[in-house]
N, C-alpha and C positions, 0 to 999 in steps of 0.2 A: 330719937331718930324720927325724921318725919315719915309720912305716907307715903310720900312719894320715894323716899328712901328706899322705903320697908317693901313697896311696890317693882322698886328697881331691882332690890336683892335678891326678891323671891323668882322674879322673872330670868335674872342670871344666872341663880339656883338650877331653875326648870331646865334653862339652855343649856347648858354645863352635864345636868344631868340627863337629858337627852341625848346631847354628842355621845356622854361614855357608853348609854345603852346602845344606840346605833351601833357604837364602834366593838363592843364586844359583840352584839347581834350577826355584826359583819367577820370578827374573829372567827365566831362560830360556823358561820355560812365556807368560809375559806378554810377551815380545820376538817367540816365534814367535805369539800370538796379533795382536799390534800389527803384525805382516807381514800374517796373513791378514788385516787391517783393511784397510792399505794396499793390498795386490795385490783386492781386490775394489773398492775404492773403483776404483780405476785402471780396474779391468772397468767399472765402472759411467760411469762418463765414457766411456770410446770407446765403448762402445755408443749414450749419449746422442750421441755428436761423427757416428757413423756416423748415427745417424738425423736429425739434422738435414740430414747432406750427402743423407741419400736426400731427405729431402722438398724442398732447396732442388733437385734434379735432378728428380723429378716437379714442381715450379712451372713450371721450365725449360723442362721437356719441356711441358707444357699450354699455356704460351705459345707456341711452337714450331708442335707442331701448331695453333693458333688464328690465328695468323700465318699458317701454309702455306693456311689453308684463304681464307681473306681475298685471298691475292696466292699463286698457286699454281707463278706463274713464276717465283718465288725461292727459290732452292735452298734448303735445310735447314742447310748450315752459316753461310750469310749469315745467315739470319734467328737461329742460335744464337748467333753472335759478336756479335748486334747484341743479343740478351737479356743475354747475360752482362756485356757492357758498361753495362746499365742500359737499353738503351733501350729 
């Protein structure tokens, strides 16, 4: 094999092996960004899960107290078991 050959292979070598580092470098870069995608999406649902349970607990509570105030002889956990229940 001549030198220039042997010059031509190593150079196609390096090229070749360049492209795959970039390209997995680039994998990488797109894998940790496809996390940050995920782990914010994730943030963004329990936040939304948290603020539904706050507001379905403030309904609870308003009925609660709208109840006590109506029949004031029944305790607060009655009147809550019997909201939570539907009634």
């Amino acid at each position: 094999m001549s030198n220039i050959s042997k010059t031509t292979g190593e150079t196609v070598k390096g090229v070749i092996g360049g492209a795959v580092e970039g390209a997995l470098e680039a994998g990488e870069k797109v894998g940790r960004k496809v996390n940050e995608v995920v782990d914010a999406y994730s943030g963004m649902r329990e936040a939304q899960d948290q603020q539904a349970r706050a507001e379905h607990d403030a309904a609870v509570q308003e009925r609660v107290v709208a109840e006590k105030r109506r029949n004031p002889g029944r305790s607060v956990q009655d009147i809550r078991d019997e909201v939570e229940r539907g009634g």
